[in-house]
Structure formats: structure tokens, C-alpha cells
C-alpha positions as CSV (number, residue, x, y, z in Angstrom):
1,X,213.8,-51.1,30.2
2,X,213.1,-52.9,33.6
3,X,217.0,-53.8,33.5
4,X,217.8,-50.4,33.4
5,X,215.7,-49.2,36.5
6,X,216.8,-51.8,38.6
7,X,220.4,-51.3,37.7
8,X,219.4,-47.7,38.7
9,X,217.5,-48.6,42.0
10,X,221.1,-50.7,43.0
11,X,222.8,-47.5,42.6
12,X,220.3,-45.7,44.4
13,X,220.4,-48.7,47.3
14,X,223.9,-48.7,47.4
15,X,223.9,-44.4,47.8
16,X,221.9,-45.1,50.8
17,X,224.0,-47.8,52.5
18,X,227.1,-45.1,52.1
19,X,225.1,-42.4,53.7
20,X,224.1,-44.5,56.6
21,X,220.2,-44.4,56.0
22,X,219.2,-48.0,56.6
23,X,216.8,-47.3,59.6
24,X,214.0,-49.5,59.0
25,X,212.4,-46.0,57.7
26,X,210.3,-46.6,54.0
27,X,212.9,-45.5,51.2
28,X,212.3,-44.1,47.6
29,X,213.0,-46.3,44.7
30,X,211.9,-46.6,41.0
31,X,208.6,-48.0,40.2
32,X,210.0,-51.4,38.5
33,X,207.1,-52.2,35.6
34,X,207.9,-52.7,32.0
35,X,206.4,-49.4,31.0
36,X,210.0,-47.2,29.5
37,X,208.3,-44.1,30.4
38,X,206.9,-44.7,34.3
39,X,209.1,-42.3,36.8
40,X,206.6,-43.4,40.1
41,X,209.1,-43.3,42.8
42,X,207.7,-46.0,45.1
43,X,208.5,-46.3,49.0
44,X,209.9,-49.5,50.7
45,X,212.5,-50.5,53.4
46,X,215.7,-51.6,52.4
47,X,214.9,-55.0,53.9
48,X,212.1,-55.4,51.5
49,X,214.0,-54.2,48.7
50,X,216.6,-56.5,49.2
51,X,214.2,-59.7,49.7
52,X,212.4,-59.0,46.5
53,X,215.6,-58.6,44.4
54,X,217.4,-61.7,46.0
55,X,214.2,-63.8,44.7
56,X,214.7,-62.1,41.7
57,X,211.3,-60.3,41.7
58,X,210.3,-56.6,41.1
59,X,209.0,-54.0,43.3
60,X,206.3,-51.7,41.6
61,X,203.7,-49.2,41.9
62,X,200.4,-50.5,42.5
63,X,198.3,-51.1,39.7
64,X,201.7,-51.3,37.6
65,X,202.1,-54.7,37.3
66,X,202.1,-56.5,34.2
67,X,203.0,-59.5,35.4
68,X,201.6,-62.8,35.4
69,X,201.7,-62.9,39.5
70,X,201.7,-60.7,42.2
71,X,204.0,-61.9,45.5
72,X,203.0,-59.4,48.2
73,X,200.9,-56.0,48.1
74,X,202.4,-53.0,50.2
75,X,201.6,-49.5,50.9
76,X,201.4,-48.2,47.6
77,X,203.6,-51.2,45.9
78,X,203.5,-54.6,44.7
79,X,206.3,-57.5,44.6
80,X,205.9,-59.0,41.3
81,X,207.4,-62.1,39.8
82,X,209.5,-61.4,36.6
């Protein structure tokens, strides 16, 4: 499932480029975690997006986890290792 929500947080990152919104402003993306059924729409920048998918690691709610390590804790989100 977590495939499947970041294929769908690409589409929604690439949406965003089109329209232009890449301001530095805190975006709305899918909660990443294992869990099939989680819909927690999660804010970050498209920088931080980008940094966490280009290490390969997964931006999710906090407290949604399920990994063995967290990376980095934001407003409301964690970057966790796969």
C-alpha cells in the first residue's frame, strides 16, 4: 500500500509543479505509513518532499510511523526510513 500512496503523492507533486505552486509555502500530501486505510493528508514543502523521497524515505503523520527509525520530526510529520 505505501507504493501506492507515494505513486499518488508524485502525481500530486507533479500537479503542483504544473500549476506553479512551489513557494516555499507547506503543501498537502498523503500520510505515507503502512496502514491501507490512513487518508491523513500531511503538510510539507516541496523541498522537503523531495529530500525525503530522493533518500528513499517516507514522509508521515506523526505518531504513524511504523518504522524501525525516524530521520527528522516536523510540524505534524515524521521522515521515516523504509
Amino acid at each position: 500500500m505505501r507504493t501506492a500512496k507515494v505513486e499518488a503523492n508524485e502525481r500530486i507533486r507533479a500537479t503542483q509543479e504544473e500549476l506553479g505552486i512551489d513557494n516555499g509555502n507547506r503543501l498537502p500530501f498523503l500520510c505515507e505509513c503502512d496502514d491501507a486505510a490512513c487518508r491523513t493528508i500531511i503538510r510539507v514543502t516541496a523541498a522537503e518532499y523531495a529530500q525525503a523521497r530522493s533518500s528513499g524515505w517516507y514522509v508521515v503523520a506523526t505518531g504513524h510511523s511504523g518504522a524501525p527509525r525516524v530521520v527528522s520530526d516536523g510540524d505534524g510529520y515524521a521522515v521515516v526510513e523504509g
